[in-house]
N, C-alpha and C positions, 0 to 999 in steps of 0.2 A: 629686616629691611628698614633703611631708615623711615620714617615717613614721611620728611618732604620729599621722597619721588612720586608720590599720588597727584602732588600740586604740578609739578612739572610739563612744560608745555611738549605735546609729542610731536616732536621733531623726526623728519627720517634717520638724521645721524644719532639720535638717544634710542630710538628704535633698535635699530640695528646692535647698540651697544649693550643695552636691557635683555637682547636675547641671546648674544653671545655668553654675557653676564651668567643668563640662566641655565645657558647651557653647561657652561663651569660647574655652576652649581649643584645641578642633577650629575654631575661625573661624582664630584666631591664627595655626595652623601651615599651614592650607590659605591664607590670604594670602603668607605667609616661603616656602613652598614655591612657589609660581606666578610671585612675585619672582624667586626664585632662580633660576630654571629662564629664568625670563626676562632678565633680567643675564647669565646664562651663552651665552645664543642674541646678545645685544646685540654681546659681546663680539666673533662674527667678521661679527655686521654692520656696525657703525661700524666707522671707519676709526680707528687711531690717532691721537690727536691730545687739545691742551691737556681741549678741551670733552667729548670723550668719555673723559678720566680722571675729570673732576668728575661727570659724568653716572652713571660706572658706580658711583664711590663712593656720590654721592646713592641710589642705586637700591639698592645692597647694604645701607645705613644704615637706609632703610625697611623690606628685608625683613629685618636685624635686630629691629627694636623690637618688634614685636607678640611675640615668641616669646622676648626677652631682657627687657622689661621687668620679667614676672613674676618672673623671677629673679633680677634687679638690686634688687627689694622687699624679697624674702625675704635677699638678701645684709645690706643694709641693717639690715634687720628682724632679725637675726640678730648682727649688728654691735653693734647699741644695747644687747642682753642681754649679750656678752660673751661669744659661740657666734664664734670669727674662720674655726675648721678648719671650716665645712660644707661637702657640696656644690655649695651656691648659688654660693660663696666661690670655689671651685676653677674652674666654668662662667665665671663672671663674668670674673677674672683671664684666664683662658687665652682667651675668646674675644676680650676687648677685646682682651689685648695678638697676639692673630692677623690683628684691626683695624687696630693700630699699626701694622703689620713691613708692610702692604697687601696681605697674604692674607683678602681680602674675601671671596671665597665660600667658603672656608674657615671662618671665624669665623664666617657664618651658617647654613654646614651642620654643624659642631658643637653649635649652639645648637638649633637645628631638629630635629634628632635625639636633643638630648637632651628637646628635650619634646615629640616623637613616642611615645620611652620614655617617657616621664611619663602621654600617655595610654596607653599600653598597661597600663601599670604599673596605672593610674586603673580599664581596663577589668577587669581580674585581680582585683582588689580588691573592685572592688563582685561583679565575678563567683561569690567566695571569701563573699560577707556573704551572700549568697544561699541560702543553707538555714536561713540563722540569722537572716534579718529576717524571712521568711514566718512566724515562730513569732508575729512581733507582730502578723500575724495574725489569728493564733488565739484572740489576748484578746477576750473577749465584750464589745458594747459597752453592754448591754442585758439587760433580768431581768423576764421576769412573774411578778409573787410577788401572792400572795394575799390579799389586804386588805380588810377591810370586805366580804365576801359578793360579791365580783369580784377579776378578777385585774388589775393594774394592771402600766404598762412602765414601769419608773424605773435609777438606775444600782445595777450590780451591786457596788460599794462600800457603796450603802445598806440591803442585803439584810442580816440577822442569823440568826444560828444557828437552826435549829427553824422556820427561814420553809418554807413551801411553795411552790415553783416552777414554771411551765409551761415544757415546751419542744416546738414544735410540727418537724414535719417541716423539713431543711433549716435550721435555726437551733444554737448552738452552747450547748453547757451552758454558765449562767456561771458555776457555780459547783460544787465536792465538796459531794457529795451521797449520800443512799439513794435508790435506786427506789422509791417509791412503787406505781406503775404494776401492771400482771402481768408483762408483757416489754418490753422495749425493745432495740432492732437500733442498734447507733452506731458511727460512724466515728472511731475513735481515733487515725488515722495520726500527725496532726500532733503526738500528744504521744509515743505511744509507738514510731513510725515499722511500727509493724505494720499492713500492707495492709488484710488481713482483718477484717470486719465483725465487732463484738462483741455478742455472745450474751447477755443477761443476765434474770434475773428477777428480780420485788420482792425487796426487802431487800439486793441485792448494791450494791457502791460505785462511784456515776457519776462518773468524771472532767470538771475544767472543760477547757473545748474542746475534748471529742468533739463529731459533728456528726450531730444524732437525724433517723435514715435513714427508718424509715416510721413512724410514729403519732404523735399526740400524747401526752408522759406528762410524769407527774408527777415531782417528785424533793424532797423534805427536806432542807434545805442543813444542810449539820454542820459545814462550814469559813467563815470569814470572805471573801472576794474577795481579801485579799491575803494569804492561806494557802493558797490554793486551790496547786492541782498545778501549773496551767499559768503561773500568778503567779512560784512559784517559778524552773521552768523558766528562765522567762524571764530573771529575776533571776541565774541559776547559768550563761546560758550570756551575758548580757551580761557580768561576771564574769572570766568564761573567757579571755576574748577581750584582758581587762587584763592578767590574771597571767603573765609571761614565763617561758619554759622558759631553764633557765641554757646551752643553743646560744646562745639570742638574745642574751640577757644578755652570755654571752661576747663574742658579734659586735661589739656595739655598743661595748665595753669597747674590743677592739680597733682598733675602726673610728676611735676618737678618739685612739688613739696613733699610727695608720697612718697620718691625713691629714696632720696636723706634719710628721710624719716625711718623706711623698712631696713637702710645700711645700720645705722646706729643701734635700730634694734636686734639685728644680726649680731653686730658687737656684742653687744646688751647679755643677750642672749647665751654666747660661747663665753664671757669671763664674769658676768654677775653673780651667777651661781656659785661660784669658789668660794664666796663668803659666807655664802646660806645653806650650802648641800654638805653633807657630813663625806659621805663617799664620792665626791665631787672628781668626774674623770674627763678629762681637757678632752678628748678624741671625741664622747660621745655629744658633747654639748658644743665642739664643733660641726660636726656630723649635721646635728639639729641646725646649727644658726646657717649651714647650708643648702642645708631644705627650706629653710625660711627665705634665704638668697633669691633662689630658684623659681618658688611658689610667687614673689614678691614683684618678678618684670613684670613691666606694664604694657611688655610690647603691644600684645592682641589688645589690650583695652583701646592705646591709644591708635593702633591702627583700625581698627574696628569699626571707628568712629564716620574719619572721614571718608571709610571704601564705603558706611551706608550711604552716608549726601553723595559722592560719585554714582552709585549705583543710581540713586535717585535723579539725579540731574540728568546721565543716561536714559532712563527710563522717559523723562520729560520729554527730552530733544528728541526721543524717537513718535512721540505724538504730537509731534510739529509744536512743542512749548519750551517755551525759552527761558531760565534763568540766568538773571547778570552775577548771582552770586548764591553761594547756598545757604545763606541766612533769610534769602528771602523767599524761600520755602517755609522757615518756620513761621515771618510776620504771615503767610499763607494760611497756616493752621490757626493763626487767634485775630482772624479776621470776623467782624460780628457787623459791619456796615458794609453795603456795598452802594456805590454812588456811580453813574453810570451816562455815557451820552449816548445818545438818542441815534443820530443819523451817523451809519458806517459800524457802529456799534450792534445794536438789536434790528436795525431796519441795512439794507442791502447798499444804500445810497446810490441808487440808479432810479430814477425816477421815471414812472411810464403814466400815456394818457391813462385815466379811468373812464370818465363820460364824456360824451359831447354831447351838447343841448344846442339844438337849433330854435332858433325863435319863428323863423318865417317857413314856407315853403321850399328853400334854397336846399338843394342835394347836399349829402353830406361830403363829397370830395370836393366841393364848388368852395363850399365853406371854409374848409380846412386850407384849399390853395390859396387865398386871401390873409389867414394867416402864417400859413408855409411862408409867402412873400416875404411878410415880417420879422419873422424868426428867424429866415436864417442868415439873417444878419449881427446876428446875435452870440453872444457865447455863456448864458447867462444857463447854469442846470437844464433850469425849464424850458427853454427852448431848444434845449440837445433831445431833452424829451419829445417835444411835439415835433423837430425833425426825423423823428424815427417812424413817423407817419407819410404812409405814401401815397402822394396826389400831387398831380400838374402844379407847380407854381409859378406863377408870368412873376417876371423880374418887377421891383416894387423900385419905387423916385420916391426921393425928396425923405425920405426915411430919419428918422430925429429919436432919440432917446429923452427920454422926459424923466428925470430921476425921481427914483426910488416909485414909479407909478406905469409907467410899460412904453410903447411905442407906435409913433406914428409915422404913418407915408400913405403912398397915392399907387394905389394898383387898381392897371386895366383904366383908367382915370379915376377911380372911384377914391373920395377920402374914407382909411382905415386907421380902425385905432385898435391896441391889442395891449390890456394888462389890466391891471388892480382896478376895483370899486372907486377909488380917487380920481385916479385918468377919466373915467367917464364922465364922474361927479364933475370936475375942474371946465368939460364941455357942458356940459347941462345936458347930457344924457340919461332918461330914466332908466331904472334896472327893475327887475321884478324881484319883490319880498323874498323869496325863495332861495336869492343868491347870501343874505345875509346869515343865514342859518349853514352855510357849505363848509365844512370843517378842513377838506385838504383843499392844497392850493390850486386857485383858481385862476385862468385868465380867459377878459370877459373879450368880447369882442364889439366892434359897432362899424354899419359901413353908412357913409355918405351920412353920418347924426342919427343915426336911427340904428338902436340895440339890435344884432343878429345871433347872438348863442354866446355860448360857454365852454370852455375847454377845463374838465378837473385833473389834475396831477393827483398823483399819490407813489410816496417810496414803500416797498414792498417789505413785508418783513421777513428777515433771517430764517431757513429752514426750521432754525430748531431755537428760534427766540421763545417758545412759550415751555418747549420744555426746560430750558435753561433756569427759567425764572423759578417755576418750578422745584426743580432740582437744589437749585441755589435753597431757597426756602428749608427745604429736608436737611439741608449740610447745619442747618440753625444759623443760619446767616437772615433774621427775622426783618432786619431794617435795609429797605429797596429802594433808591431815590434813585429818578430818569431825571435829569438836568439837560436842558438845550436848547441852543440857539434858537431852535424854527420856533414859531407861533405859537402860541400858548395852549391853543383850542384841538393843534395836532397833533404836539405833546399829550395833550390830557387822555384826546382817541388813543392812541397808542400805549399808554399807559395802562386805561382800561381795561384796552385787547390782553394786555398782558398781563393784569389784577399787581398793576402795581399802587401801592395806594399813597406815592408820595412822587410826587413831579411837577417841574415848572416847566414853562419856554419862553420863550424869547429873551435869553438871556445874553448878555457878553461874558467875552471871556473872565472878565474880574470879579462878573457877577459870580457865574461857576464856584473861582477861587474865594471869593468873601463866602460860599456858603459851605463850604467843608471847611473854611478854617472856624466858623462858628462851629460845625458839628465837632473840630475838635479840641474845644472846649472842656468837652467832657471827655473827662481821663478815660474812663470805660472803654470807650469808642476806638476801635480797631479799625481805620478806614481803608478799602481798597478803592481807586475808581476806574473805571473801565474806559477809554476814549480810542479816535484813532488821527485826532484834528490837529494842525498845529496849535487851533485856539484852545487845545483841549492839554497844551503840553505844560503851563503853566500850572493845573491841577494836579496832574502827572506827579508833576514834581512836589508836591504839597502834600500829596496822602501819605499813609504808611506804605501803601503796597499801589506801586502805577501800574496797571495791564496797558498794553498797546494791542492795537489791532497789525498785524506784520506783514499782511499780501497785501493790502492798500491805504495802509494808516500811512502819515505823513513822515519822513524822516526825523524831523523834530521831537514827534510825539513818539517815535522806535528810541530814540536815543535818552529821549529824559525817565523811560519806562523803565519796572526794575523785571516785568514780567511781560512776557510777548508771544501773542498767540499768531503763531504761523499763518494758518490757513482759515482766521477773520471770524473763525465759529466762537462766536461766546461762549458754548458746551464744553469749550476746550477748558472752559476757570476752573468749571466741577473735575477734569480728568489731575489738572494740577492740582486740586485741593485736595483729591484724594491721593495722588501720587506724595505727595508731601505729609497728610497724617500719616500714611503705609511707612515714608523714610524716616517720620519720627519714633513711630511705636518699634522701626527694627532696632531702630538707634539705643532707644531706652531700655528695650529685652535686651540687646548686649552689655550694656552699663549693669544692669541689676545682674546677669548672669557671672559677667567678670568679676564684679568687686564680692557677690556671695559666694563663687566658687571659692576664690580664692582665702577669703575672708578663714572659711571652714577649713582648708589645708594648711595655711597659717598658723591657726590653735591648734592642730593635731602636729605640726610638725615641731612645733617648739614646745610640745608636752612629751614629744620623742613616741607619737603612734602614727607618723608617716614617714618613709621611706622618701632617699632621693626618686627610686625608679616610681614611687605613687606621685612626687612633686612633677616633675616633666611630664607624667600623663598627663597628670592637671590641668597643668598649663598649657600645653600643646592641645591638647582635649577642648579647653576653651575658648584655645585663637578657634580653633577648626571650625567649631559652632558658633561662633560671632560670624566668622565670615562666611560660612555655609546662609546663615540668616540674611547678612547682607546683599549675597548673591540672589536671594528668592527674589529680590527689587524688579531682577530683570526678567522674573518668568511672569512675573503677576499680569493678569488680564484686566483694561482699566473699563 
């Protein structure tokens, strides 16, 4: 098989034509094979003699063709470009001239074996596309969008921003969206590789090709169809599948210095000895530089290579982790810094009250509707926060925003003020000692000049943010930096929580970028960073290795990312780190197994103590266990 079809984008119409293909190809070999087998049984039937030479050749010559033609195409084919060192090349040569010397069953069980490997190779491959074509899937083919006082079915390319959508039970979102609806239950596996059913209510964000588990609801498309998530996807992991890791790069680099190299030595081989060997016989020292032919295709090596990174990229995209390319799986493996933001990252970036402190006697719903007034005039995090608080609010006047310090207006008549230590300060309102020491954020409140309580925020952290850190640590990834925007003081809590012992805050985004470009400074330094912000896309693009966060990181920061975690869990870096040393160590057990098998068949066949029929086991032998290994990618439990 050649090996650019591994790269190839799968198309329905290449689909269809790879399996007609392979169907051919299983005729071809189970005809060469039933020949052979049968020629071989002729042999101590017929009696020697003129007629049963012609007979057997005839007979071996037919089950030739079907199983050497294709590769006498491709030699050809290959010839007319100006490609002479392929494996087609080396097949072709050594079985004819196996033909000529009248080693006939030999030269068609060469040939038969090598496109035996060829379907094996064929089965691996599509086996290896298999996580990564069910994504095409998941592309919606269809959109009921709402038109003229009915909802109509048209394609979801023709859908525009601000449409309104139906998606009924068992049908696939076709588009990013808001929930309309109150709840909606949807299966997101295929995009973010997470089992479990999602949870969501009005105003949270639908992904295209989740699959709406019981009700009919509604959704507000906000993305175009080809900006959609699962669009992308698609896009980043067909992609993927082009970009070569510098192993393969290498391989291939090698592979076309090595086949020269093994033909001249073939040569070498069949006529050098006529000068040195006393009993020197053309037949058997051809024989040999035939074996040597045989033993010398690289096919398995160089397929071998890139069905590991496919199995591996498979294996990724089915735990909802994204490669843009399969080299950056390997900068994965010799990553020794991890640099990391803060909010959307390790913590949930949904922010809920923690305490409320009242100063006076005043109930605590009385309190809270005084600042409900204020907020939700607001669209500020923190106050989507404390609107998720429920209590009476009377409509507030005269409302003013006072930057960078909180807000004022007049409810019930009373003057309220609602934000930062400064706001107060700026009236000459005292605060008590107690608020200085408050590490998450805080907004204080005061009614009519006179201090009434405290509202604290705090962002939640990530399920499984401490085991991640954790975890991370054991991979030997020893150097942990939290870098972020918020406060310095809530950085540092959160850090603690999580025994990271290197973090700032209150950073900008260049700050961010000036401190990784210092850490890479040092040559040593392998840096990954983790974000999901647009401010954070500028780093992104500065590390060795960008992580995005992919269910609610920013577009920006998905695009400048070379690695994308689906479904927002940081756990997901250790499942790719492992997924990526597993696809190197299969990678490197095939290299060391190819070039030493081979290596040993080599010297015994050009000392003349290997047979052709020991060369094509060899080799067939170990395409079969390169890709046997390569396949194990997709059983492995991460």
């Amino acid at each position: 098989m050649s090996t650019e079809k591994i790269s190839e984008h799968t198309e329905n119409d290449g689909h269809n034509h790879d399996h007609e293909e392979g169907n051919n190809s299983y005729t071809a070999a189970i005809i060469s094979l039933v020949l052979l087998l049968t020629g071989l049984a002729l042999e101590f039937i017929i009696k020697p003699s003129f007629f049963h030479g012609w007979v057997l050749i005839t007979w071996y010559v037919c089950a030739y063709i079907p199983v050497a033609l294709p590769v006498i195409k491709e030699t050809i084919e290959s010839l007319r470009k100006g490609e002479v060192f392929t494996e087609f090349f080396l097949m072709s040569i050594a079985t004819i001239g196996a033909m000529a010397i009248g080693q006939y069953p030999e030269g068609v069980a060469v040939m038969l074996f090598y496109a035996i490997g060829e379907l094996f190779q064929n089965a691996a491959v599509n086996r290896a596309k298999k996580n990564i074509t069910a994504l095409l899937d998941v592309r919606p083919k269809t959109a009921n969008v709402y038109k003229n006082g009915s909802y109509e079915t048209v394609d979801p390319e023709s859908v525009n921003i601000g449409d309104k959508i139906q998606v009924k039970v068992g049908e696939k979102v076709p588009l990013d969206g808001e929930l309309i609806s109150d709840s909606a239950s949807l299966n997101s596996a295929a995009i973010t590789g997470e089992s479990k059913p999602q949870s969501l209510m009005a105003g949270e964000k639908v992904m295209a090709g989740s699959i709406n588990l019981e009700s009919v609801i509604e959704v507000k498309v906000e993305k175009l169809f080809n900006d959609s998530s699962v669009a992308k996807i698609l896009n980043l992991v067909q992609n993927a599948t082009a970009k070569k890791a510098k192993t393969e790069l290498l391989i291939r680099r090698l592979a076309k210095i090595y086949t020269p190299i093994v033909v001249y030595l073939a040569i070498a081989i069949c006529f050098v000895p006529y000068f040195f060997v006393d009993n020197y016989q053309f037949y058997d020292w051809l024989y040999r530089a035939l074996i040597f032919l045989v033993i010398s295709c690289p096919c398995a090596l160089v397929i071998s290579i890139p069905l590991g990174y496919f199995g591996g990229l498979g294996a990724a995209s089915k735990n909802g982790i994204l490669f843009k390319g399969a080299t950056f799986m390997d900068t994965l493996t010799q990553v020794n810094t991890l640099v990391m933001d803060k909010t959307g990252t390790v913590t949930k970036g949904t922010f809920k009250i923690k305490d409320i402190s009242i100063a006076n006697e005043m109930q605590e719903a009385e309190f809270m509707g005084y600042l409900l007034s204020l907020e939700k005039t607001s669209t500020h995090p923190i106050a989507k926060a404390i609107m998720q608080y429920e209590a009476p609010a009377p409509e507030a006047s005269d409302v003013s925003e006072i930057a960078g310090k909180g807000l004022k207006g007049v409810v019930d008549g009373k003057s309220v003020l609602a934000g930062n230590k400064k706001l107060l300060d700026q009236f000459k309102i005292n605060t008590p000692p107690e608020i200085e020491s408050i590490v998450d954020s805080i907004v204080i409140v005061a009614i009519d000049d006179e201090y009434a309580g405290y509202v604290t925020i705090s962002d939640e952290l990530k399920e499984d943010a401490h085991s991640t850190i954790s975890d991370i640590k054991k991979l030997g990834i020893k150097e942990i930096v939290m870098l972020s925007g918020d406060k310095d003081s809530i950085t540092q809590k959160i850090a603690q929580e999580l025994s990271i012992d290197d973090a700032k805050g209150g950073l900008l985004p260049e700050d961010k970028l000036n401190y990784v470009e210092e850490l890479k400074q040092d040559p040593s330094k392998i840096i990954a960073f983790m974000g999901d912000g647009i401010n954070d896309a500028p780093v992104l693009a500065a590390s060795h290795l960008g992580v995005a966060m992919g269910a609610n990181g920013s577009d920006v920061a998905i695009e400048t990312a070379d690695m994308i975690i689906q479904t927002d869990q940081p756990s997901k870096f250790i499942i790719g780190y492992k997924i990526s040393q597993s696809t190197q160590r299969v990678i490197w057990q095939n290299i060391s197994l190819a070039f030493g098998v081979k290596i040993l068949v080599l010297i015994l066949g050009a000392l003349g103590m290997a047979t052709l029929w020991q060369a094509v086991f060899a080799d067939v032998g170990v395409a079969l266990l390169a890709i046997t290994n390569a396949v194990r990618l997709q059983k492995m439990k991460w």
